[in-house]
C-alpha positions, 0 to 999 in steps of 0.5 A: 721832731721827737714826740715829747711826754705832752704829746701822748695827751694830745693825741689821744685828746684829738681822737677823742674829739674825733669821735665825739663829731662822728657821735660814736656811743659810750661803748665803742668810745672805751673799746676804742680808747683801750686800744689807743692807750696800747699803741701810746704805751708801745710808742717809741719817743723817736717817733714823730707826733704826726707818725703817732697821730696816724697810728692812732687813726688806725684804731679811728678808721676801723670804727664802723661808719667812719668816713670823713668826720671832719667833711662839714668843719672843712667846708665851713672853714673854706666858706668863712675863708672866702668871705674875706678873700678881697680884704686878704687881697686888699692886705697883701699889697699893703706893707714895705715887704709885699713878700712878707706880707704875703707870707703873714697872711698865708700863715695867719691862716692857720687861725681858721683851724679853730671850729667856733671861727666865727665866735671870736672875730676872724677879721680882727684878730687876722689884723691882729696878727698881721701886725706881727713880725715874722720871726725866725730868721728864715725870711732873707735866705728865702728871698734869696732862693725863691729869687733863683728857683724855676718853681716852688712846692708849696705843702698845703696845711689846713682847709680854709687856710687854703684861702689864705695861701692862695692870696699869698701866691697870686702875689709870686711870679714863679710857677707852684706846686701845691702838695695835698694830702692824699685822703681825709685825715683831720681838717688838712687838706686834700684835693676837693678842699684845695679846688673849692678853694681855687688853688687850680686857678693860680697853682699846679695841685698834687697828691701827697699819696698819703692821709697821714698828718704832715708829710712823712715821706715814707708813708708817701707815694714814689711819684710824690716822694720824687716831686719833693725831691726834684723841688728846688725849693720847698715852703713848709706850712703848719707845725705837722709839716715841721714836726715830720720833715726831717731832711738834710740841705737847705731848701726847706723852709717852715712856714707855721703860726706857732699855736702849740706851747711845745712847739713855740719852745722847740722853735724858740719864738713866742707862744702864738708868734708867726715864724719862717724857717730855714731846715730847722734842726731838729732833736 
């Protein structure tokens, strides 16, 4: 997906946000963002958010003590994560269509990608959002091929969610593949958070080889570039995943709760709505 002009605001607002957890003072803050604002007025609009993001990280990384902001918030998202682990469980054999089921809940995971969880009532509003459809029309094709693959590669988003997917593949009978990113960037996960949550128990983890957000293929390691070629059928989970992949066939599909505006009107469904969809294609 093309960065978009609201996209350069919340770039540079994520950053922002990134220092103000690392405590970084007044001075380097304004250093800091200068250089920022550089590389946003150089960007080019083809560009990936996610790309543009990881060029900002750059300038985040040379700051001196950086190292994994955002360590703590994972481990508390994973924590509050598994205190619901059994009512995830107890929900995923509820429903007409177990497969959608599973399906919603891995992707109304993606509500403990907010730091004050804990404030606004995770259980109620995961039930809550539960009781959505499943847009985008994605859901029958993916039936279809996940019926004919020998195995799934499964591109993990955020710590804590990692809980939520790892519910909705105890629920699949086909081996998994579970991608991770290679090093810390922002709350994604990576190969510690996917462990803590038990992925290893019920899937095969991998690295992406790369620390930027999403998955942008070129910036990946050869070995996992040909993991996901190889892949006969590959989910997508979150907006960085579907803003970076851009690849021609059919074997992606994007699974993401629709929590950015941008986004839900690039995909053409309701502002916080849970979508599945096949290769989108994108502008």
């Amino acid at each position: 997906m093309r960065t978009y002009p609201e996209c350069y605001g919340c770039v540079l607002q994520q950053a922002q946000s990134e220092m103000d957890l690392m405590g970084v003072d007044f001075d380097t803050q304004v250093t800091a963002v200068k250089k920022m604002l550089c590389i946003l007025s150089e960007a080019e609009g083809s560009e990936t958010p996610p790309y543009l993001s990881n060029r900002i990280h750059t300038v985040l990384r040379d700051i001196p003590g950086y190292s994994n902001p955002y360590a703590e918030v994972k481990r508390k998202s994973n924590q509050i994560a598994f205190e619901f682990l059994d009512k995830l469980r107890d929900l995923a054999k509820q429903g007409s269509d177990l497969l959608e089921q599973g399906l919603k809940i891995s992707a109304a995971g993606n509500i403990v990608d907010v730091l004050n969880a804990r404030e606004f009532h995770l259980w109620e509003e995961v039930e809550n959002v539960i009781r959505q459809d499943l847009l985008g029309g994605g859901l029958e094709n993916f039936k279809k091929m996940l019926s004919e693959s020998s195995y799934l590669l499964y591109l993990a988003d955020n710590a804590g969610e990692t809980v939520f997917d790892k519910v909705f593949i105890e629920t699949l009978d086909l081996p998994v593949i579970y991608a991770v990113k290679g090093g810390p960037i922002l709350n994604d996960a990576t190969l510690d958070d996917a462990s803590a949550a038990g992925i290893d128990q019920v899937a095969e983890i991998v690295e992406t080889g790369s620390n930027a957000p999403g998955t942008i293929l070129k910036l990946c390691s050869r070995e996992f570039q040909d993991i996901f070629n190889d892949a006969p059928l590959v989910l997508a989970k979150g907006q960085a995943n579907f803003e970076t992949i851009e690849i021609p066939g059919e074997k992606v599909f994007y699974l993401l709760r629709a929590k950015c505006p941008l986004i839900a009107r690039v995909i053409e469904s309701p502002h916080g709505s849970l979508v599945l969809k096949q290769n989108f294609p994108i502008e």
